[in-house]
N, C-alpha and C positions, 0 to 999 in steps of 0.2 A: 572236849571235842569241838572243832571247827566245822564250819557249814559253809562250802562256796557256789560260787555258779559263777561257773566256768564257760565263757563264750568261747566256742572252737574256732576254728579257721573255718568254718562253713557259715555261720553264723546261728548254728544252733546254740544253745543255752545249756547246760546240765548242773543239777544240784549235787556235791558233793560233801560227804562226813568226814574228817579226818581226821585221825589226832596228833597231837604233838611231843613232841617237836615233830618238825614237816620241813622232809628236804625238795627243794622245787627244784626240777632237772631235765637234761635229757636220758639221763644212764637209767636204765632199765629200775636198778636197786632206789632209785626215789621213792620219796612214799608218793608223789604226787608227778606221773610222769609225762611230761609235753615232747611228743617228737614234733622238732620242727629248726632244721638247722640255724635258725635264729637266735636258738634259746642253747644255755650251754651245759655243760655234763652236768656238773651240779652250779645252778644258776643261783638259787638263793634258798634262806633256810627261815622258817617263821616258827618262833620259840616265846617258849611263856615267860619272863621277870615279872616282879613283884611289883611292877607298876602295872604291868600287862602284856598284851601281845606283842612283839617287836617283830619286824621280818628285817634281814640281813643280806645285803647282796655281797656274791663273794668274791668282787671285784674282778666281772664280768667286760667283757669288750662293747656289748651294747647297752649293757646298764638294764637298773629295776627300777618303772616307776610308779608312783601310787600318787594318786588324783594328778595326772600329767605331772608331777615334779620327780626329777631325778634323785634318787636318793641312794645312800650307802648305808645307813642303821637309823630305822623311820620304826616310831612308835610311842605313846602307843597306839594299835589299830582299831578303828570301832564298826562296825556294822555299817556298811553302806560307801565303806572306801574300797576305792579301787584300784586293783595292780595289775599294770601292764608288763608282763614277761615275755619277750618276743611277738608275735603274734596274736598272743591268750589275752583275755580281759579273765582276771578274775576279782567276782567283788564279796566283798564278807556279807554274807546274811544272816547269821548266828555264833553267837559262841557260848557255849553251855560243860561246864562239868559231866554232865552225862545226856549222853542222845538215846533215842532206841535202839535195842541188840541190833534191830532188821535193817538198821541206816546205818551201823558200822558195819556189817556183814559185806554190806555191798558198796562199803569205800573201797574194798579189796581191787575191785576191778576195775576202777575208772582209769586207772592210769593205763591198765591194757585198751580199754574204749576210747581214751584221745587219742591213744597211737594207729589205732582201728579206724578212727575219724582223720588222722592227721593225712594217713596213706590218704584217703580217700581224694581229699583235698589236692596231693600234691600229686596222684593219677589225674585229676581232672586237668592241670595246670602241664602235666607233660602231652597231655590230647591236647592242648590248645597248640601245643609249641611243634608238635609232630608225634610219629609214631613211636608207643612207649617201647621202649629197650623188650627185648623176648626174655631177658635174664628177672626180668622182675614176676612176682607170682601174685596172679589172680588173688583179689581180698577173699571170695569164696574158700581158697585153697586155707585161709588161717583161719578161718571159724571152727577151732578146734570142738568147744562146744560152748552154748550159750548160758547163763548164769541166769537165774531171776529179775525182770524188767525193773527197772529204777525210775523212780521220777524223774521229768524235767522240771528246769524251773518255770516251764511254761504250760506243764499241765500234760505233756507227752510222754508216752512210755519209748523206752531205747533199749535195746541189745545187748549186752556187754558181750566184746570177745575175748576169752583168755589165751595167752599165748600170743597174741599181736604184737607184742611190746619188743619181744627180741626181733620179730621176722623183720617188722617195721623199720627197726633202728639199721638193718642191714638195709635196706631198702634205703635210708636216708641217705647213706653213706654213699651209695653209686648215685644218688641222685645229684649234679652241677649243674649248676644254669651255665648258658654257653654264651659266650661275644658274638658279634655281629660280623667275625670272623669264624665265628665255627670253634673257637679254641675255648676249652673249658675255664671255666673263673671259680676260683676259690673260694671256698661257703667263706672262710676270713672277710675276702674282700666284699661279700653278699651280705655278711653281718656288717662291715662297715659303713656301704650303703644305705641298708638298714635304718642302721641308726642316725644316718645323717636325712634320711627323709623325715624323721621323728623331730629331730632338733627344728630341720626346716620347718615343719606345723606348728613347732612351738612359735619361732620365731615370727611366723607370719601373724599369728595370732595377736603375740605383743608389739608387732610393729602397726596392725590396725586399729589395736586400742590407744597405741601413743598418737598418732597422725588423727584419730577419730574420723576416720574416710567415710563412717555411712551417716553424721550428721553434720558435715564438714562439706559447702557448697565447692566443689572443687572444678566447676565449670571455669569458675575465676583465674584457673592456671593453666598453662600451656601443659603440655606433655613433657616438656623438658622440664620447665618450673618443677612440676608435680613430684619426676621422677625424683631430683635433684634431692626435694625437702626428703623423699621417702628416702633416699640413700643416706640423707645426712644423718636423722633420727637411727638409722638403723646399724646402722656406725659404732652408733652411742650405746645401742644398748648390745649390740654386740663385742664392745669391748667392758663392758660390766658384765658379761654373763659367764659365770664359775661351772656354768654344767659341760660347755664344749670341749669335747677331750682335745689334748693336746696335740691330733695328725688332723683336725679339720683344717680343711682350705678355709678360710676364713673371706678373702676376698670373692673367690669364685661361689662362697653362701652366702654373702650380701648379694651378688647380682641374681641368684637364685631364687632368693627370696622378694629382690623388688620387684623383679620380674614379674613373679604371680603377682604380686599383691596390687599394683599400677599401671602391670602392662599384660602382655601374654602369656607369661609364665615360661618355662621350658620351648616354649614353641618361637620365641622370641628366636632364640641361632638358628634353629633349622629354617624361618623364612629369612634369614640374612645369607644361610648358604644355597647358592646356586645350582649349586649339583641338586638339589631335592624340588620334586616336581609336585608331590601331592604329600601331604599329612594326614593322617587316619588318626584320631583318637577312639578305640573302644570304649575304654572306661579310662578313670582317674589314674592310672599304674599300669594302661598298655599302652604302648605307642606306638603305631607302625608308617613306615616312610617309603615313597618309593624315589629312585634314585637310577638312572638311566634305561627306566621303564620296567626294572625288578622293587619287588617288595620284600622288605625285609625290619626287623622289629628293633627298635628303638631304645636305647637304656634309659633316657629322658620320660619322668612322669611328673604327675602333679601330686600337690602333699594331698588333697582329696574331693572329692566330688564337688564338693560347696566351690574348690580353686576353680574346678572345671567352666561349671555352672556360670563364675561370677567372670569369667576370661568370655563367655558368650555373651553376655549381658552387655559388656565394651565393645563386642564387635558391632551387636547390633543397633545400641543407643544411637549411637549418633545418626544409623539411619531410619529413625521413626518407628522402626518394628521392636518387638518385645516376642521373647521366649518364656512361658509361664506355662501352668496345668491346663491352663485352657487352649493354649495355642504352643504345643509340647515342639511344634514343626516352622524352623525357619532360616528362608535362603539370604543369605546377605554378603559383603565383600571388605575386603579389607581395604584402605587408602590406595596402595596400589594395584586395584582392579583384581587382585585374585579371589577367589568364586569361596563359597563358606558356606556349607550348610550344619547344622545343629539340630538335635531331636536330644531332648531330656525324657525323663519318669513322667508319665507313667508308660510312654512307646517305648522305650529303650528300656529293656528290661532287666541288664547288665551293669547298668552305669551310664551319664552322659555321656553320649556320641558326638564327635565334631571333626570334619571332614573341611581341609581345607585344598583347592587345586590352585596351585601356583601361577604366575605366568612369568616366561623369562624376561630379566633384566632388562633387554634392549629388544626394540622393532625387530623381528625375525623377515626375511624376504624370500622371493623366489628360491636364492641363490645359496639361501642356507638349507630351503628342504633339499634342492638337487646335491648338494654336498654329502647332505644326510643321507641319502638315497633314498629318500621319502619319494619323488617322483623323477623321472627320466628330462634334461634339457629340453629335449621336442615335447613336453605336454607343461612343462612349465611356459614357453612363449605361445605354446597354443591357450594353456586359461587366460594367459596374461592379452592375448588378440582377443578373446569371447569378451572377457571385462571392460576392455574397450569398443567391442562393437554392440556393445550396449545387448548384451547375453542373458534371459534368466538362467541362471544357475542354482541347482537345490544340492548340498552340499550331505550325501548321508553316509550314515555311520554308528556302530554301537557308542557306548559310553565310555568316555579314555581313548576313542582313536584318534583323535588330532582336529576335529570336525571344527573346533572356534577358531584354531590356531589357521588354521586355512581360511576359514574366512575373514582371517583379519588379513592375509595377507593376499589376497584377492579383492578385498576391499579396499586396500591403498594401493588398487593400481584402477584405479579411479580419476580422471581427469581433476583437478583442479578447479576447472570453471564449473562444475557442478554441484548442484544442492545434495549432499547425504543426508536424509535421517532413519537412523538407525533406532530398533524398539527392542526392547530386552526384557523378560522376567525379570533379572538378573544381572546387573550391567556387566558383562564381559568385557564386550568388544574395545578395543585400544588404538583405534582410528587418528589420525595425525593428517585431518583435511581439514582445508582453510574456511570448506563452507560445508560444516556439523550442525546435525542440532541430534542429540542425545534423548532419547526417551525411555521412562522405566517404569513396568506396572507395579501396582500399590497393592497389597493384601488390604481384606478390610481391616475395622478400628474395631476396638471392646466390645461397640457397641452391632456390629456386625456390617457401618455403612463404610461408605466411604472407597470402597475396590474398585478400583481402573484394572481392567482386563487387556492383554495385547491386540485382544480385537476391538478396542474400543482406542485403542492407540492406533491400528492400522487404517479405522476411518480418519482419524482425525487428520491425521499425515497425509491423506488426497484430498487436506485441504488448507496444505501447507505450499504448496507447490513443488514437490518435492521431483529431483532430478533421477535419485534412486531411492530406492525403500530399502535396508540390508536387517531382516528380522534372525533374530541371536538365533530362538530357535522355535520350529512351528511344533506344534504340539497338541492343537484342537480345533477347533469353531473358528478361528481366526484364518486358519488355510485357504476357506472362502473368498474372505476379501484380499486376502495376499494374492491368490491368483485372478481375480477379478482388478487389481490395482495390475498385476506385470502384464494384463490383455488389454490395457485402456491404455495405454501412454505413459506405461512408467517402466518402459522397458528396462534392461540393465540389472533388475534386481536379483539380491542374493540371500538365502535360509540354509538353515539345517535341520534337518530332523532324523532320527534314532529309525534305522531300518539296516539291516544285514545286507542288504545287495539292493542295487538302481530297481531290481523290476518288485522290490518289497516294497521299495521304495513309493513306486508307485499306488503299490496298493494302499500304503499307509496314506497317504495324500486322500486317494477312496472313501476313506472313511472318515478320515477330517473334516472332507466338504459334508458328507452326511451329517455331520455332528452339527451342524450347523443348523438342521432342522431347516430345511432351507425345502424338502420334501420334492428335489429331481428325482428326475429317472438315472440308473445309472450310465445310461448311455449317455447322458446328458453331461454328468460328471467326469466321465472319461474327455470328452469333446473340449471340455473345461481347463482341463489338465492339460491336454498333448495341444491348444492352444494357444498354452502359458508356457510351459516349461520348455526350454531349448536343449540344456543338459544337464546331466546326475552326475555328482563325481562321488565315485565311491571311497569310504577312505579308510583302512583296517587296522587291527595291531594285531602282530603276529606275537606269536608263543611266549620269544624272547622279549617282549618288548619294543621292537621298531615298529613305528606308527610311518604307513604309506600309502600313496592312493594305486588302490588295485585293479579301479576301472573308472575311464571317461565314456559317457553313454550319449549319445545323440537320441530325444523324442523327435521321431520322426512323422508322427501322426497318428490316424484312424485306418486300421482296414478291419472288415469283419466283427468290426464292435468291441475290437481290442487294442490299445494303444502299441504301437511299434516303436521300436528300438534299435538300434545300431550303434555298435560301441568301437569307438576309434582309437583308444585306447588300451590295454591291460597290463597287468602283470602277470609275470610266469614266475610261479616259486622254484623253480629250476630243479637240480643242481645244473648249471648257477644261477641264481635268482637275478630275474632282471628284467626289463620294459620292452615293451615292442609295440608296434602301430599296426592296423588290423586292415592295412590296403584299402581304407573308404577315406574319401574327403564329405566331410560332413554336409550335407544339404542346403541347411542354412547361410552356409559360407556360399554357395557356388553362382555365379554370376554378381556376386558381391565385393564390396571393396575391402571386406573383411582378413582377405590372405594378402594383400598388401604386400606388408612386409614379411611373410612367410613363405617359403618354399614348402613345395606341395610335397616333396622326398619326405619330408618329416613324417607322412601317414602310410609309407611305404610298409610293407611286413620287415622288418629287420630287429635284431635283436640288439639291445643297449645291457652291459650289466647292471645291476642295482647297486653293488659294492661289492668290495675284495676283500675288504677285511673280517672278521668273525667282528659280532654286537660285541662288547664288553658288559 
């Protein structure tokens, strides 16, 4: 009699008795049954010869392997080896002539209990992807009836269901994963994948023990140098390697694998393509992308958390910061400026998380949002007149509406003879003036010193002589001296911060100066504000995905101990969606030389479309 333990696809453990011969399968008639369209009708067979145990694969499309090596007739097996059959770990813990009657009693039913387990699994896995099929039935409805509790191998008692094993396997059968088109894909082609995620772990493994990268000073090489030796080494050993069946892409699993292993791993094409705007990684094996401001899930994964984990570790080295148990949370950017945040175990309770937002290829301008029909021609020359006449502007908006992208492009429409310095948590901003200076606050060190705060950036900048101040984004205590710098002589300046509408907007600002411990009254802080600020440009994403500005708002002052407002801009979601001017010339403008070159028709009530065409 045989003894396993059996790791599920949930990550439970169970100890099982069996005796032999032992056919390992999906078909009901196994002695030992794994539903899991990975694993095949009868996958392989573990039989006694006179040397010992052997197991047999039965020349299976993804193969059997025991201690990670591929094999075809491996044995003998001894206590503590381990066989990977699709999804399953199972590892030997005994092998004895005779068990107790009460632990072969209850082999009978393990192979109904993985398939009882396997549903369970692959219910969770269709909730994650959408709503499950009405055709499939409740696990309650198969508990036909429960059998006597069996050990775990972990000291838990478990269920067994009888009868699961056939419902299940029907169950397997309607279950396909689907393309990114919607069109079903062939458990075939999901075993091939499979198996080639499996090879790539192996691979990556031997290509870091060949290279020796974690005692191997590799500062000494370039990024190309680096890549280079790793593709060369990998080369080699993938043309010695007898395991890869004969339809692997061979070229397309070198770049796959040095990918991970030197640079970003799978995430390497998606920032090379243009069309993708942000990166989601859930865990190790989800990927989700968005792609002209829809999300949708990715076939691209990593070979496993450790890939994840060590692709974060690169992002953030080279900028001083470090991701560890102690410091699980951290914002950082990639060479070219797109934004990156990471949270590992113990917060992310699913798997490393890493979120990366994009920024397009090239300078974006005015003249790209109006095209976009992000905003109407008449309120693109009107921010582009406030930014010249030297305008506070607070830029708000939820998260993902366009709020940096606008202020980068309101930011280079900045005179030339002027000093910018710009303060960022987080460097976003992608500014192209001749007179920059770049600031970025610091998380503290191990030791907990060391932290530059943005408000400890926004003093220092009055007293830099600074022509504008453009902070990335306000957020706290710092709002104080921001609006304290645009009522002293530092007009022109530009922020953003996270609010649903201009008059939230406001209130958020409220609370910021309070945060500040600064102990006004709020009339005082109102006074503060509608002082400072000139206008709110509100900026939204609607349903489909287009990101537009939905209001231009004029702070017009104090009446009644409430800051006032007048918005000379909006948007009408129609049918048909589109811009209009709200009949006021803005106050600030009037007896000034600020309309210049503006005609005053442009704040007329008249309607402008947004677009003709439907999003894509």
């Amino acid at each position: 009699m045989l003894e396993l333990d059996v790791r599920l696809q949930n990550g439970t453990i169970r100890r099982v008795a069996l005796s032999l011969p032992l056919d390992i399968g999906r078909a009901p008639e196994c002695g030992l049954t794994l539903k899991s369209w990975r694993v095949a009708r009868r996958h392989a067979r573990i039989e006694l010869r006179a040397a010992g145990m052997f197991i047999v694969d039965t020349g299976t499309l993804i193969g059997t392997f025991v201690n990670e090596r591929h094999v075809a007739d491996y044995g003998p097996l001894q206590p503590g080896d381990e066989i990977m059959i699709g999804p399953y770990l199972l590892r030997i813990h005994a092998f004895e002539e005779q068990v107790s009657p009460s632990l072969g009693q209850q082999a009978c039913t393990m192979s109904a209990q993985l398939a009882a387990d396997t549903l369970v699994s692959n219910n969770q896995q269709l909730a994650m992807s959408g709503p499950a099929p009405s055709a499939l039935p409740d696990l309650a409805e198969l508990c036909v009836h429960t059998q006597k509790p069996i050990s775990g191998a972990e000291g838990g008692t478990h269920q067994s269901i009888n009868g699961a094993a056939n419902e299940s396997h029907l169950i397997t059968q309607r279950m396909c994963m689907t393309s990114n088109d919607g069109h079903q894909v062939s458990p075939e082609r999901e075993a091939m994948a499979a198996a080639m995620a499996l090879h790539r772990r192996r691979l990556h493994g031997q290509l870091l023990e060949a290279l020796d990268l974690r005692r191997r000073d590799v500062s000494s090489l370039s990024d190309a140098a680096l890549r280079a030796e790793a593709s060369t080494v990998l080369h080699q050993i993938i043309e010695g390697d007898t395991l890869l069946p004969i339809w692997a892409d061979r070229a397309r699993l070198l770049d796959e694998v040095v990918n991970e292993a030197v640079g970003l791993g799978p995430l390497e094409a998606l920032l090379a393509d243009h069309r993708v705007s942000e990166i989601m990684v859930n865990r190790h094996d989800e990927l989700f992308i968005e792609v002209e401001g829809r999300l949708r899930r990715h076939p691209a994964c990593f070979s496993s958390e450790q890939a994840v984990r060590e692709v974060m570790e690169r992002i953030v080295a080279p900028l001083g910061r470090r991701i560890d148990e102690s410091s699980p949370m951290v914002d950082a950017r990639l060479p070219d400026g797109s934004r990156v945040n990471a949270v590992i175990a113990p917060i992310a309770l699913r798997g490393n998380s890493l979120t990366i937002r994009k920024f397009p290829d090239r300078r974006l301008g005015m003249q790209d949002l109006v095209s976009a029909g992000s905003l109407s021609a008449d309120m693109s020359m009107f921010l582009a007149a406030c930014v010249r006449a030297r305008k506070n502007i607070v830029v708000s908006g939820g998260t993902g509406s366009g709020k940096t992208t606008l202020l980068n492009i309101l930011s280079n429409c900045i005179a030339d003879g002027e000093r910018v310095i710009t303060i960022e948590d987080a460097a976003e901003l992608r500014l192209e003036h001749p007179h920059l200076v770049a600031l970025e606050a610091r998380p503290a060190n191990t030791e907990g010193r060391g932290q530059v705060k943005i408000r400890d950036l926004v003093r220092n900048a009055l007293r830099m002589r600074p022509d504008r101040i453009v902070i990335g984004e306000c957020r706290g205590e710092e709002a104080f001296d921001m609006l304290a710098a645009m009522n002293t002589g530092h007009e022109g300046s530009l922020t953003t911060l996270h609010a649903n509408s201009p008059r939230d907007a406001l209130a958020r600002l409220e609370t910021m100066v309070l945060m500040a411990g600064m102990s006004l009254p709020l009339s005082a802080v109102r006074e503060h504000i509608s002082a400072s600020i000139d206008f709110i440009v509100q900026q939204s994403r609607l349903g489909e995905g287009r990101r537009l500005v939905t209001s231009i708002v004029e702070v017009t002052g104090m009446e009644s101990g409430r800051i006032q407002t007048q918005e000379v801009f909006r948007f009408r979601p129609g049918p048909p969606p589109g811009f209009e001017g709200c009949g006021v010339v803005p106050e600030c403008f009037r007896g000034s030389d600020g309309l210049v070159s503006l005609s005053v028709s442009m704040f007329e009530n008249r309607f402008m479309p947004a677009w003709t065409d439907s999003p894509s």
